[in-house]
C-alpha positions, 0 to 999 in steps of 0.5 A, a space after each residue: 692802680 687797679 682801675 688803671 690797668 684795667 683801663 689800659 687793658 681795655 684800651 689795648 683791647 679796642 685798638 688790636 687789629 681784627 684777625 685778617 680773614 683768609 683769602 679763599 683757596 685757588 682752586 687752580 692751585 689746589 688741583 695742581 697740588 692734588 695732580 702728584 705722581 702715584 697719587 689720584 682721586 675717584 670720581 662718581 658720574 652719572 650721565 644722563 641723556 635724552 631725545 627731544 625733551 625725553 629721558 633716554 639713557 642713564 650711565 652710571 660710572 665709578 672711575 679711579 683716577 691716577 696720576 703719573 709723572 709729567 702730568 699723564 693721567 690714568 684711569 680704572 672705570 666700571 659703568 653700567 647702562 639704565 634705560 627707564 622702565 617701558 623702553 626697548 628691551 636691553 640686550 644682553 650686552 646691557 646686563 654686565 658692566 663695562 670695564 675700561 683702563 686707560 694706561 699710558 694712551 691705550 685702551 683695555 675693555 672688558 665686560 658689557 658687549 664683550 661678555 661670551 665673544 672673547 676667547 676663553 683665555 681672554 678676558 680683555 680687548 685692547 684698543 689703540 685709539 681711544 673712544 669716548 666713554 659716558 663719563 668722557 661726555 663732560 669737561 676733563 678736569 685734568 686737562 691743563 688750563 681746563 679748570 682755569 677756563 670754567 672759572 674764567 666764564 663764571 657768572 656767579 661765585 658763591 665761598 664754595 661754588 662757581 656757575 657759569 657757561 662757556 663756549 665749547 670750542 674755549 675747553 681746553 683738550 677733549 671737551 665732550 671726550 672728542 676733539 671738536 672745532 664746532 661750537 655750542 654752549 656748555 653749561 657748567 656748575 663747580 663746588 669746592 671743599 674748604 681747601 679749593 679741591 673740586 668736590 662735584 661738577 656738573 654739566 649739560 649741553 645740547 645740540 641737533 644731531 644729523 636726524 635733526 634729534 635734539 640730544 641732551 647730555 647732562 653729567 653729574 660728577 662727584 669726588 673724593 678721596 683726593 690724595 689717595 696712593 693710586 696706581 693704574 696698571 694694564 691688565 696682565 698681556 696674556 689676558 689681552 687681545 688685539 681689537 683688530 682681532 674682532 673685526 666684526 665687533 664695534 669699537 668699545 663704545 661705539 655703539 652709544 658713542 655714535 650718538 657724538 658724531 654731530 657734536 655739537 652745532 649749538 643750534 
């Protein structure tokens, strides 16, 4: 009797089917689910830029993300400005960080070139139209049918990872931070965690601009802290003053961003 069972149990053994291996998560999915009113993530840039092959300039960017109802999006950035040793000298501009709230379309900036030309009641400049900041110069994510369109080009997938190239004109939104009909190739790598949330997303693209200098402009964006309880809020009114009302002052960003005026010809 005992050899009998212990045959049938061996016999049930053999034909119990093999445990089903979990499909893969959509990493689609899995951002639409994270993209939750009062809810955000942070995300670590760093955006690196040259001229002809040569290292310039290097943007170091902390920026927590929020996100509201109806799908709007919010941010909170602190960058800082490198330029490798042996280049021009940076102006005093360069030795703050560079605040920057995105609120509901509308820009607050503070620090950086602002730092000694604000009334002293003042400590940020809002500005209506919104300008392109270094972290922008990269694919927003958070733009709808933007992830979907990265992943559509991949041309290798690994259980955790994506790579491919996509033609810039194909990202939906503000890819590059501007709105461009011009074309150009976007190099483009994505790694995920084991619940398909994006964990890091590089970037890099290259294009001639109008003094026929090649610029590069490489990004290398990380996340986490997905999930977290976010809420971005403007900076209080009386600490805020029109952009208008320093007409002989650039636009926050316009400085370096001016660098985006040829984006891109993909030449």
């Amino acid at each position: 009797m005992k050899s009998y069972i212990a045959g049938l149990a061996a016999g049930l053994v053999a034909l119990a089917p093999l445990p089903a291996h979990a499909a893969a998560p959509d990493p689609v999915k899995a951002l639409q689910a994270e993209m939750a009113p009062g809810r955000g993530v942070t995300v670590s840039a760093v955006t690196r830029m040259t001229f002809d092959g040569r290292q310039a300039n290097t943007y170091r960017t902390d920026r927590v993300v929020g996100f509201r109802k109806g799908g709007g999006v919010d941010t909170d950035d602190s960058t800082t400005f490198h330029r490798p040793p042996g280049t021009e000298a940076l102006g005093t501009e360069f030795s703050f960080p560079t605040l920057l709230i995105r609120v509901k379309g509308t820009e607050y900036v503070s620090g950086g070139k602002l730092v000694g030309r604000l009334p002293l009641d003042k400590k940020w400049l809002r500005n209506r139209f919104s300008a392109p900041g270094p972290a922008d110069l990269t694919v927003d994510l958070f733009q709808p049918g933007a992830l979907k369109a990265l992943l559509a080009t991949a041309s290798s997938t690994g259980p955790r990872s994506a790579r491919g190239a996509i033609d810039i004109r194909k990202i939906p939104g503000r890819p590059l931070g501007v709105r461009t009909g011009t074309g150009g190739k976007l190099a483009w790598a994505l790694w995920f965690d084991a619940e398909g949330r994006v964990t890091r997303l590089a970037t890099g693209f290259s294009y001639r601009t109008n003094e026929h200098i090649r610029m590069g402009v490489r990004a290398d964006l990380r996340f986490t802290g997905w999930g977290a309880k976010v809420t971005v809020e403007a900076p209080p009114r009386d600490l805020v003053m029109e952009a208008a009302d320093l007409p002989e002052l650039e636009a926050p960003g316009e400085g370096p961003m001016k660098l985006t005026e040829a984006l891109p010809t993909g030449h």
